[in-house]
C-alpha positions as CSV (number, residue, x, y, z in Angstrom):
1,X,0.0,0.0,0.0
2,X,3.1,2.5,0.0
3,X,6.0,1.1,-1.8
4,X,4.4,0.9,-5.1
5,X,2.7,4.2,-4.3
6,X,5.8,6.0,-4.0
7,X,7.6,8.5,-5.7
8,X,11.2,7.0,-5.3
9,X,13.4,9.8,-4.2
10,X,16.5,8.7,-2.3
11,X,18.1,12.0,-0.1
12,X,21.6,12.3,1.3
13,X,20.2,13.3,4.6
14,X,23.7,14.8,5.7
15,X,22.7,17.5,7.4
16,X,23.0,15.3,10.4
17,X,24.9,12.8,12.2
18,X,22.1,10.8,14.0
19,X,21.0,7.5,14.3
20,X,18.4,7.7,11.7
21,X,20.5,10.2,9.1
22,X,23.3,7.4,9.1
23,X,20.7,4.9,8.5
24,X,19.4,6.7,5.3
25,X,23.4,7.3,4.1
26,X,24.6,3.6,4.7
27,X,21.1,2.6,2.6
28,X,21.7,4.9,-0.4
29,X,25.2,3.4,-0.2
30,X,23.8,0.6,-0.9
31,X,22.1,1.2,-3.9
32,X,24.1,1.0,-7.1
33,X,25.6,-2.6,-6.0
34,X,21.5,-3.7,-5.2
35,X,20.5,-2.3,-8.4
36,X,23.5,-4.3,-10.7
37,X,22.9,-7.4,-8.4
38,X,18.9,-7.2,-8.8
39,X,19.6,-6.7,-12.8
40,X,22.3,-9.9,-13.4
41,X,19.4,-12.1,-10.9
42,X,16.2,-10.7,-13.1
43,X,17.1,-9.3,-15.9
44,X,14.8,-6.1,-14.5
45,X,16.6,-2.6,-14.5
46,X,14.9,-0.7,-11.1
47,X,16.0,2.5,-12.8
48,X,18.3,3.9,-9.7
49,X,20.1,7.0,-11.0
50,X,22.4,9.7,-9.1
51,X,20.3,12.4,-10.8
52,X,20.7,15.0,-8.3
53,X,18.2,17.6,-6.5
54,X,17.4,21.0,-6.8
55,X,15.5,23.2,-4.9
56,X,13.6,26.2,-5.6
57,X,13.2,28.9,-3.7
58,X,10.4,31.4,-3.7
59,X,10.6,33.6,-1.1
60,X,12.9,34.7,1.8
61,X,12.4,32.6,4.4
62,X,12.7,29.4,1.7
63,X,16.1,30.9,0.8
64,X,17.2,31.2,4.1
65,X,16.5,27.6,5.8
66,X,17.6,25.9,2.5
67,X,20.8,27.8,2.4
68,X,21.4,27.4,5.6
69,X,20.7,23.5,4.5
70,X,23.2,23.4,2.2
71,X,26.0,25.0,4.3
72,X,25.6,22.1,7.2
73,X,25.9,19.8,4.5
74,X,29.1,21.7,2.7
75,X,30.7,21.9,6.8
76,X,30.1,17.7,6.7
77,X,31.7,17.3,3.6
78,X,29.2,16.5,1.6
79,X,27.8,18.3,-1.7
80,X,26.0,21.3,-1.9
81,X,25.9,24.1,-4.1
82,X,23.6,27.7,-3.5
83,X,22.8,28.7,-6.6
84,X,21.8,32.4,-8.3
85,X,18.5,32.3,-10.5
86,X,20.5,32.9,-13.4
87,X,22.5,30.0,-12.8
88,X,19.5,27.7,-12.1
89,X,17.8,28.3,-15.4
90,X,21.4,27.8,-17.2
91,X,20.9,24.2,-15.3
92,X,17.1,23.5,-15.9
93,X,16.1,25.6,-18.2
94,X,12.4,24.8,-17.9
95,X,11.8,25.7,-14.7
96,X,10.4,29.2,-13.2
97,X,13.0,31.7,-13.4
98,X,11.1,34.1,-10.8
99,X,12.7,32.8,-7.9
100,X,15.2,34.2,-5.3
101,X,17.3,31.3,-6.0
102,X,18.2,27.5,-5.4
103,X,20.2,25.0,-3.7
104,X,21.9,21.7,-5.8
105,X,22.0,18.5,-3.8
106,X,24.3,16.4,-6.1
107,X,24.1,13.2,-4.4
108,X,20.2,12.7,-4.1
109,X,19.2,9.9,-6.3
110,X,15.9,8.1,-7.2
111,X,14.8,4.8,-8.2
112,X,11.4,3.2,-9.8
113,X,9.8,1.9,-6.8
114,X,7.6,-0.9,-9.1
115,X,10.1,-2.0,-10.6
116,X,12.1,-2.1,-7.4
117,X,9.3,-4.5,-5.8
118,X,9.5,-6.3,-8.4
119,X,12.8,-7.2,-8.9
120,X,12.9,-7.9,-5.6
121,X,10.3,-10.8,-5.5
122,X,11.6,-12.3,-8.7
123,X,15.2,-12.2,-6.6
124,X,13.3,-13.7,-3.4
125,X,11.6,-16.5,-5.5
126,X,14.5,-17.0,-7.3
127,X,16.5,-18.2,-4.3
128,X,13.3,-20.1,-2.9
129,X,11.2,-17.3,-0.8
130,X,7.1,-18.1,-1.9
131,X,4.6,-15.3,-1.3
132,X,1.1,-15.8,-0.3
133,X,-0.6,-12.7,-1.5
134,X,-4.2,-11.6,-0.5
135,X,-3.3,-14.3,2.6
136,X,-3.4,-12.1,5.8
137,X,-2.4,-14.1,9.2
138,X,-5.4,-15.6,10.8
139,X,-3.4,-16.1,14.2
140,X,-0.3,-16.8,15.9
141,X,0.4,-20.2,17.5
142,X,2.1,-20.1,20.7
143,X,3.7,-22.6,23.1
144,X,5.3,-21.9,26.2
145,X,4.8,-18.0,25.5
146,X,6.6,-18.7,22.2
147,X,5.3,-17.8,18.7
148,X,5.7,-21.6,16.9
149,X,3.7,-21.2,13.6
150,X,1.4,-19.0,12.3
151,X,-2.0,-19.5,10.7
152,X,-2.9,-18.9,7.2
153,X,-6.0,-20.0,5.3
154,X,-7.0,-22.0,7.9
155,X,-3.1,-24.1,7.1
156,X,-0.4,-23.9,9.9
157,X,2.9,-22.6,8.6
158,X,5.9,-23.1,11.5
159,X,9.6,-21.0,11.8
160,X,11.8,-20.5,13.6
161,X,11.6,-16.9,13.2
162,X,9.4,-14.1,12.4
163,X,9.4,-10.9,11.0
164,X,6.4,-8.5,10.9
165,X,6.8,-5.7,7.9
166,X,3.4,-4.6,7.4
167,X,2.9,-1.4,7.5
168,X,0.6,0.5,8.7
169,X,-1.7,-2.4,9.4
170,X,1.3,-3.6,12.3
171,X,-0.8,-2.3,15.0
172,X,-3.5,-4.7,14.1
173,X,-1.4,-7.9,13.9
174,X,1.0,-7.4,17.2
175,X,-1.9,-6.6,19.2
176,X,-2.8,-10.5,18.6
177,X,0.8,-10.8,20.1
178,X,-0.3,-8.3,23.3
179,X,2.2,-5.9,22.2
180,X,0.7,-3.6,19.7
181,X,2.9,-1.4,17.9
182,X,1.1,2.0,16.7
183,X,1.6,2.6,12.8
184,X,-1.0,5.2,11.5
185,X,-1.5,5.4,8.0
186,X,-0.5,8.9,6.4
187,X,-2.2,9.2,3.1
188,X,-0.6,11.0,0.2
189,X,-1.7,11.3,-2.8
190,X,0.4,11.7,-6.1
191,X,0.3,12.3,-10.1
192,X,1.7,11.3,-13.3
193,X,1.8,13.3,-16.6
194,X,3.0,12.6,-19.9
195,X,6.0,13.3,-21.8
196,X,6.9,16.7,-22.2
197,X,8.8,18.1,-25.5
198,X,11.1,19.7,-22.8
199,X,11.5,18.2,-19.8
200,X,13.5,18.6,-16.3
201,X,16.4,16.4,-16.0
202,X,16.4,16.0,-11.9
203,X,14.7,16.0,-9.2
204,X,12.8,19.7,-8.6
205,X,11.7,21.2,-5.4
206,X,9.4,23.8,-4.6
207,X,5.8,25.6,-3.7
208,X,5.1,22.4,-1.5
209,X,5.7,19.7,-4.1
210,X,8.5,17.5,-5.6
211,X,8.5,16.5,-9.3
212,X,10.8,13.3,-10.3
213,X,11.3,12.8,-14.0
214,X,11.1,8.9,-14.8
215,X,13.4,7.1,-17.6
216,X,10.5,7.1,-19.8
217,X,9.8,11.0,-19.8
218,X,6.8,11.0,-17.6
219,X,7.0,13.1,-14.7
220,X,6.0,12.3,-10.9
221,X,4.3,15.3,-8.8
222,X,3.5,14.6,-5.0
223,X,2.4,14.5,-2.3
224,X,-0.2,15.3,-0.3
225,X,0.0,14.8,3.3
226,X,-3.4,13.9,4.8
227,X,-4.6,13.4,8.5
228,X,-4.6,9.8,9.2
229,X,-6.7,7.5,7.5
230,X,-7.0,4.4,5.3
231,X,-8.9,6.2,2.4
232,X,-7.5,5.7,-0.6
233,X,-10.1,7.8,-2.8
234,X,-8.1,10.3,-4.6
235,X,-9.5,14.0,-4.5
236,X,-10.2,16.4,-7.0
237,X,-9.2,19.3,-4.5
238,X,-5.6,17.5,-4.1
239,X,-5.2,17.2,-7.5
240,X,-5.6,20.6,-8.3
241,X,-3.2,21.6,-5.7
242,X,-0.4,19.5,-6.9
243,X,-1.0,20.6,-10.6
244,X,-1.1,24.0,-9.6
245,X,1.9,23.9,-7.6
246,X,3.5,21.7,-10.0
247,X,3.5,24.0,-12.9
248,X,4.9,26.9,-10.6
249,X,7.7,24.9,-10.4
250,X,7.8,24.0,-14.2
251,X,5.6,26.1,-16.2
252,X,5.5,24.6,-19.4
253,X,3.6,21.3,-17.6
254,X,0.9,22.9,-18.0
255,X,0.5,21.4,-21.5
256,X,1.2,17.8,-20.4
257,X,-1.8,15.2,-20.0
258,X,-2.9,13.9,-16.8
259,X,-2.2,9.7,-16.9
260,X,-2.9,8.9,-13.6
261,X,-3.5,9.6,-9.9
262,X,-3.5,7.5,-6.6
263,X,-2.9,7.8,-2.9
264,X,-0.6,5.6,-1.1
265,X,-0.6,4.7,2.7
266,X,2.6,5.9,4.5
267,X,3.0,3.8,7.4
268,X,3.7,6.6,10.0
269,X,6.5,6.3,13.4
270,X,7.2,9.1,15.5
271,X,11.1,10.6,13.9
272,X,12.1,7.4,12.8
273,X,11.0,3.5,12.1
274,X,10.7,0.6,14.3
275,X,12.9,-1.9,14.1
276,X,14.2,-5.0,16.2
277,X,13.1,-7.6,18.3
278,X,9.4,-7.5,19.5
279,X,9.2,-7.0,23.5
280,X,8.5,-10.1,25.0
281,X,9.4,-12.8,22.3
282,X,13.0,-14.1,21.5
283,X,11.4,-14.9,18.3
284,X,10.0,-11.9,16.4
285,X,11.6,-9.1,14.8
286,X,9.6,-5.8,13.7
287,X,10.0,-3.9,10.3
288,X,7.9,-0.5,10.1
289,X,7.2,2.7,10.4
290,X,9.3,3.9,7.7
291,X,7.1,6.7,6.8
292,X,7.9,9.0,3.8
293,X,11.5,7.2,3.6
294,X,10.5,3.4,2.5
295,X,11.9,2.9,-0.3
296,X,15.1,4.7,0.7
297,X,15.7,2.7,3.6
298,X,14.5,-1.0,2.2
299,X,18.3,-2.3,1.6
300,X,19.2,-1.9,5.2
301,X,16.3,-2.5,6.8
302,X,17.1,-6.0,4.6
303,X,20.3,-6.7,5.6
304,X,19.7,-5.6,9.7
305,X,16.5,-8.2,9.3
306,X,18.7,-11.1,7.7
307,X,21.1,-10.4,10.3
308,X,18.7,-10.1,13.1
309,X,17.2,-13.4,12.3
310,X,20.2,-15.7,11.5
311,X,22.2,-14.3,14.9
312,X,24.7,-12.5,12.7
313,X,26.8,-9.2,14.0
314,X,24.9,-6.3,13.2
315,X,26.3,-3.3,10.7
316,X,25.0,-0.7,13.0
317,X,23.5,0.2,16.7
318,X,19.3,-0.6,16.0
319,X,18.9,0.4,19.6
320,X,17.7,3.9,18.8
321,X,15.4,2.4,16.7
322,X,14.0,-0.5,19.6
323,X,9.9,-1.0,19.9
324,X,9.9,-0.1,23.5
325,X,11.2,3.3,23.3
């Protein structure tokens, strides 16, 4: 209900050195070997490309916290350039040049979240993994306080371990475990236009909105944030916002056909996701909460689950990051 809803924007986040900015920068690290490894084991390109970012800036106090941005980033040595608005219409030519000015993030990258889940299901079956789609748990089996199997269908299916990645629907299923784990949905919606005869070659920024151009010339505008809710109904209101806004940022969208719209579930945790061991069982590791920053964070949320559940050293300290804080 939110990866293949999202947009697929991977940020630095180096403004920072904690906890949950190192997790996003050792995930984007991750990235270009994932994406050659996902296309030698299926033969499906997830589109990841170090396209960059930029930002536009409309009015003073925009120019002011992003350049202030961009400096913490410069002080930690990572890329960041403050640009004039003569200098970012020399770099994106189509974009509004009444602006007070704009900030280059090099190093922000994106990927084709579809394509992304599907690669990685074709890998996971590939090396045996079988999903049960549409199957949701019926209940957990338990001896001596102990999670054994779990029901499915009505069939038992038994492990040694367990991990729970579902969303915004985790509340539901740990409090079957008498530990429930709040994960509100936050909807968002998004939209898709056709090609454009001149198009925008990164990431852009601005008015409220982000637009992404795709491999195929179709850009991605988004999102909404909405009060929590598991409505997926798209709204004509919140489409006209993100048009409007979108052709601030770009003007000459305003030609481009509308394909498509939707609105994905971000499974919402307060500053940063759960993950680790589930209070109470030795057993059962937890996966959520990832919120705007899914997509980004799937490769290491993969590899601290694998090593989480086959005893392994971990890469990095998950106890900021513990159910129970």
């Amino acid at each position: 209900e939110a990866s293949w809803a999202a947009a697929g924007i991977l940020a630095v986040h180096a403004s920072t050195d904690r906890p949950y900015a190192k997790l996003c920068r050792l995930s984007l690290a991750m990235f270009p070997k994932l994406a050659s490894e996902l296309k030698d084991l299926t033969g499906i390109d997830i589109e990841f490309s170090s396209c960059g970012s930029l930002y536009l800036c409309f009015d003073e106090d925009e120019y002011q916290n992003w350049t202030q941005l961009a400096r913490r980033r410069q002080i930690r040595g990572f890329s960041a350039q403050v640009l004039t608005p003569d200098e970012v219409t020399r770099l994106e030519p189509q974009t509004n040049p009444n602006i007070l000015g704009g900030v280059l993030f090099p190093e922000d990258s994106q990927v084709r979240p579809p394509r992304l889940n599907a690669a990685i299901v074709s890998a996971a079956e590939k090396q045996g993994a079988q999903f049960l789609c549409g199957s949701p748990v019926d209940e957990f089996v338990l001896q001596n306080g102990k999670v054994v199997s779990v029901k499915v269908n009505g069939n038992n299916i038994s492990a040694d371990k367990f991990v729970i990645t579902t969303g915004c629907w985790t509340e539901e299923l740990t409090t079957n475990l008498d530990y429930p784990v709040p994960v509100p949905p936050i909807p968002g919606q998004m939209i898709l236009t056709e090609i454009i005869p001149k198009t925008i070659s990164q990431i852009v920024e601005g008015a409220g909105v982000y637009l992404v151009p795709r491999t195929d010339g179709k850009i991605l505008i988004g999102a909404t944030v909405e009060s929590s809710s598991y409505d997926k109904r798209a709204s004509l209101c919140n489409t006209m916002e993100l048009i409007q806004a979108g052709i601030r940022n770009v003007p000459n969208l305003a030609t481009a056909p509308l394909l498509q719209t939707w609105v994905g579930l971000r499974p919402y945790a307060k500053r940063k996701p759960y993950l680790g061991p589930l209070p109470g069982y030795d057993n059962i590791v937890v996966a959520t909460g990832h919120y705007k920053n899914g997509i980004l964070l799937a490769p290491i949320t993969g590899q601290l689950v694998s090593q989480l559940i086959t005893d392994q050293p971990l890469d990095l300290d998950i106890h900021p990051f513990r159910i129970n804080r």
